[in-house]
Every structure is written in C-alpha cells, then in structure tokens.
N, C-alpha and C positions, 0 to 999 in steps of 0.2 A: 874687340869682339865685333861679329859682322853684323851687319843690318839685320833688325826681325823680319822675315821670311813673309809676305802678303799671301795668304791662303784663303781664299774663300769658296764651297761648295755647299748648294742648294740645289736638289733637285728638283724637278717637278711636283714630283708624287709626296716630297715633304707638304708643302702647302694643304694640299688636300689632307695629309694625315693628322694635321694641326686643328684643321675645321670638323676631323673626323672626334679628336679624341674630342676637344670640348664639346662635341654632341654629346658624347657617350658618360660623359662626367657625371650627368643626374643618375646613371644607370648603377655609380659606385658608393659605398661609404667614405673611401680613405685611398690618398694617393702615394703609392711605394717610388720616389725617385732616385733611381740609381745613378749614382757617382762613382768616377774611376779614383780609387784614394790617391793614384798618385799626382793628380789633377784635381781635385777637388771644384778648386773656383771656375777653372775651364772648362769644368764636365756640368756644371747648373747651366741648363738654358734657362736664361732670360724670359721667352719669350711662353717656353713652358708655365712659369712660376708665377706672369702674366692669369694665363688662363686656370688655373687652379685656384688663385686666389684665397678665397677662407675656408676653402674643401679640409680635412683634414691630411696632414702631411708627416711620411717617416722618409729621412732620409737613409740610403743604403751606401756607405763607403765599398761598394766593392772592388776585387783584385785587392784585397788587404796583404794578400799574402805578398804581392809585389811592391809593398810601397814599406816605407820607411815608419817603423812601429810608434816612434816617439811623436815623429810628424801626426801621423792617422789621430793620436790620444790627443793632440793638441787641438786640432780641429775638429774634436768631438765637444772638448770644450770650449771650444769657439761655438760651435752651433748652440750647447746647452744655454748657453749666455743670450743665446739673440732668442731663446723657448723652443728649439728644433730638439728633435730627438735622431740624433744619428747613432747607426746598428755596423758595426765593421763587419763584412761577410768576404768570405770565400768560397765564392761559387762552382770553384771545381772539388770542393771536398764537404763541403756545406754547413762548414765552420760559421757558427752564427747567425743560424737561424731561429735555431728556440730563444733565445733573445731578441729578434727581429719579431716570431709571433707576438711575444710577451709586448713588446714596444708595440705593436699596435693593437693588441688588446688596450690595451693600457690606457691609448689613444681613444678609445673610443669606447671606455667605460660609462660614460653617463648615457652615453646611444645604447649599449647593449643591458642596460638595466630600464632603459626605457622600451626596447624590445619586451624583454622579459616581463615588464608590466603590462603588456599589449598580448603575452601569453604565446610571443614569438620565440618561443625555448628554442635553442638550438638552428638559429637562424645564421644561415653560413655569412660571414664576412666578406664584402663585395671589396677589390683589390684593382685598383687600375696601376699597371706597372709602367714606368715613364724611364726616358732618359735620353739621350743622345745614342749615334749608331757606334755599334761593337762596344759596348758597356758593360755587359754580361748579363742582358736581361732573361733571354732564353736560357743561358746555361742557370739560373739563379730558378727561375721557372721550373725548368726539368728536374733542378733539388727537390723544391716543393712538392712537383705533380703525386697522385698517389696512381695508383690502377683505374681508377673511376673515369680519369680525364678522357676526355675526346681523342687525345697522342700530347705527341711531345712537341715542344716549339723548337722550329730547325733550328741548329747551333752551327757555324762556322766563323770561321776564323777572317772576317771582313764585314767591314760596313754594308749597310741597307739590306740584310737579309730578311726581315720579316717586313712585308707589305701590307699585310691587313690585320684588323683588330680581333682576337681570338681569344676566347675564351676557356678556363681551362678549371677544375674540380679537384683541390688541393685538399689532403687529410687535416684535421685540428680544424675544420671549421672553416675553409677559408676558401672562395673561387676569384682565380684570377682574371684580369682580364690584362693581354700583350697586347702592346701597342708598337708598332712601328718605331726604330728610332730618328728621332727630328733633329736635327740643326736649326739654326738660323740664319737667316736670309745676309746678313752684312756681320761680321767680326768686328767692333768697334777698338776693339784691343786688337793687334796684329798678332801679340804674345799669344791670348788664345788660340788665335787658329791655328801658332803654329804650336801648341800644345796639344792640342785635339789631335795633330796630323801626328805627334811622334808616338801616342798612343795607340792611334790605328782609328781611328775614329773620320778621318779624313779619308775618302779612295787613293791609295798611291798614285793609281793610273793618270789622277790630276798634278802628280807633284814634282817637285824637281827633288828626287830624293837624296845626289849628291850634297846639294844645299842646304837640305831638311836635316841630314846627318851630320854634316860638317855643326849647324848649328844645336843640335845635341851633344854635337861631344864637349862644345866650349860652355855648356850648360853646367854639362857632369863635372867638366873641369872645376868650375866656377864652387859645384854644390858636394859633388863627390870624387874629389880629384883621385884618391884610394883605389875606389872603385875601376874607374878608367886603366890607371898604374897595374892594376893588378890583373885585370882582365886581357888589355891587350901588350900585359909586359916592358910596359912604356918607362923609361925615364925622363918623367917631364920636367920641362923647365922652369923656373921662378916666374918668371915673367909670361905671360897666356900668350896662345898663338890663336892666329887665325883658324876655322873651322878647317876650311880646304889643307890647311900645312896637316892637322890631325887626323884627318880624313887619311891622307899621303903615307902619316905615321902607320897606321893602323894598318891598313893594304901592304905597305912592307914590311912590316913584323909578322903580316900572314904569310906571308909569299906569293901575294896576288900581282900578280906579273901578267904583259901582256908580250908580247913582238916585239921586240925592240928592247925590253927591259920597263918599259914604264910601268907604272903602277895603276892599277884595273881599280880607280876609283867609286864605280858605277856598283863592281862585286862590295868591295869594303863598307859601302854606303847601303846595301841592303842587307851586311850581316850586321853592322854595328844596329840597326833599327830593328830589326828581328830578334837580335840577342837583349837589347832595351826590354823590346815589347817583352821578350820571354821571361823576363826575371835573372837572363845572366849573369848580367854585373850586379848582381845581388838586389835587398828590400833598398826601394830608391824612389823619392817623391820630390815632382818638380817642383810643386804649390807648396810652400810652408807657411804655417796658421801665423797669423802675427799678434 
C-alpha cells in the first residue's frame, strides 16, 4: 500500500470563524455537530470540541444514506458508551430528524422545565450547528427551515460555502444558528486529512487527486474489495496492488484513453472520487467503530 497522502488546508477566514463561533456560544442552549458517517473520527474537529466544551452536545451522523448501516449502529454505540447521544440523518430526504428534535429535547430537559418555571412557555430552542466544510450543514438546515426563516442557507456541492454566522427560524420550537465550516490548522494524523479530502471536505484545487484516488481505491480494496469488483468490473488479484496500478485498472475498463493509447489517469481519478463521494459503489464507511 502507498504512503498516507500529507494533506493539509486552513484558510484564513477559518481562524476568524473559530473566534467567531466561540463568541456566539453564550447566544446558544445546545451544540448540533455534524459528522460525515462515513468518516466519523475524521469529520470531529478537535479543535471545535476544544471550544464547546460543557455546552450541551447532539451529535449528527450525517450522509447516513452513504455509509455502511452496520458500521453507522456501531458507532452510535460507541458514542452512547462515552454519554454522547448520536442521531443518523440524511439530509437530502430528511430522514431522521424527529429523532434528532427528540434527542435534543431530551438533552435539555432539565433547561426547558426550568424555562417553564420562569413562565418561559414556549421558548424556542437556541441551536448552534457545527462541523467541518461540505458536511451537510445547509442542506440539514434547509430540511429544518419552516417559511418563517430569513431564506435558506446556500447549499453546493464544495467546501467553504458559508462564510458568516446566520441565523434561521425552524418549526417545532427551534432557531438555528449556521456557522461556517472549520478545519484545523495541522492534521496530526496524515490518515485524516486524507479522509476529509476523499470526502470532499478538502478543496480538490489543493490536491493531487491522481494520488488521492489511487489511495482510495487500495482503501476500498482493503475495506470493500466487492464494491470496487463490481462497480468498475475488475477482477482483482489476491495479492493488493499499488493505488497507481488500480487507478490504470479503472481508466481501462472505462476506455479512458488518450493519443497514443495511454490511459487518461487524471479523468479516472475524478470519476472514481465523484462516484465515492456520490454513493456509487454503494453504503460504504471508511472509519469503523472499534
């Protein structure tokens, strides 16, 4: 197998967004941090969990739909054992969220009985939504929003789309507040960052996505050899190959050809990662609970 991939991006405007939320934390009841399931330990920032501290906390497994069912139930019981309460959602269809409300009700039952004794009936639920960029915080958002909201928080398909912290007027009680997504300044694990990047959580623009794919496929090889087999038609061998040889598989089973007959590794390397990210080769998780 090849070397883990050194990946690291931090923006400018993350720092500032770091100093922004912990402003804004007194302004919340309960911190919603969103997790990609099929990434679990490489979608928790550190640095977040740092600043939040003994705020109340729900975690959100989202893109459930995209990751491996067995894996997502084990590291729910992973979490329930360390006292975390994690909610599996899928944000494009909005699977799992009257169970996400419930979990933080739930969470903050001794708060909202002490409202209610202060004659606070009906006192909406203050929501700070957290995570890393491209996690599905907006899309998770825009399930919630009702009509009432300000708009909708933009949704696209790439890291650092929302820039500033916004506010939004959810039915069942609840206002959100979006926060920008943050990374962290150094990747102490190489594995995460290159987790985050096969996700999309990383800007491509920084990456060598030949090499990023190459080391996804001997991933999948490693985790879901099936998968691979079946999607790009392969008969693989006993013994693993290097990323670059599978990379090579892949692009000639498509018939990505260039001049000469070689093989247009560059194309193959952004379909294999687009079809990852898409949920092609099927429900698939690179983190498994242990």
């Amino acid at each position: 197998m090849s070397e883990v991939m050194s990946v690291q991006w931090f923006p400018g405007h993350m720092a500032k967004t770091r100093r922004k939320i912990k402003e804004d934390l007194k302004l919340v009841d309960i911190v919603m941090e969103l997790l990609d399931a099929r990434v679990p330990q490489s979608s928790s920032n550190p640095v977040l969990r740092e600043i939040i501290q003994n705020k109340p906390r729900v975690i959100v497994l989202n893109k459930c739909d995209l990751a491996d069912s067995s894996q997502t139930a084990r590291w729910i019981t992973s979490y329930k054992e360390k006292g975390l309460t994690a909610i599996p959602v899928e944000s494009k269809t909005g699977k799992g969220l009257p169970a996400l409300y419930s979990a933080i009700r739930q969470e903050l039952s001794e708060q909202r009985a002490s409202w209610e004794k202060k004659g606070m009936i009906g006192r909406p639920i203050r929501v700070m939504v957290l995570g890393v960029p491209n996690v599905g915080k907006s899309s998770i958002i825009n399930r919630m929003i009702t009509g009432g909201s300000a708009g909708k928080a933009e949704v696209r398909d790439k890291p650092g789309v929302t820039r500033q912290n916004r506010w939004f007027t959810v039915g069942k009680g609840f206002e959100l507040l979006d926060t920008p997504g943050v990374l962290w300044p150094k990747f102490e694990d190489p594995a995460v960052g290159e987790h985050l990047a096969f996700t999309g959580a990383v800007k491509d623009e920084i990456l060598d996505m030949e090499g990023l794919a190459g080391r996804l496929l001997e991933l999948l090889w490693d985790l879901y050899p099936q998968a691979v087999s079946t999607r790009y038609k392969l008969t693989l061998p006993a013994e693993p190959l290097p990323g670059h040889e599978l990379l090579a598989m892949v692009g000639k089973k498509r018939g990505m050809l260039i001049s000469g007959g070689e093989i247009d590794t560059e194309r193959a390397a952004i379909t294999v990662l687009d079809e990852f990210r898409g949920g092609k080769l099927g429900a698939i998780t690179l983190e498994w609970a242990v």
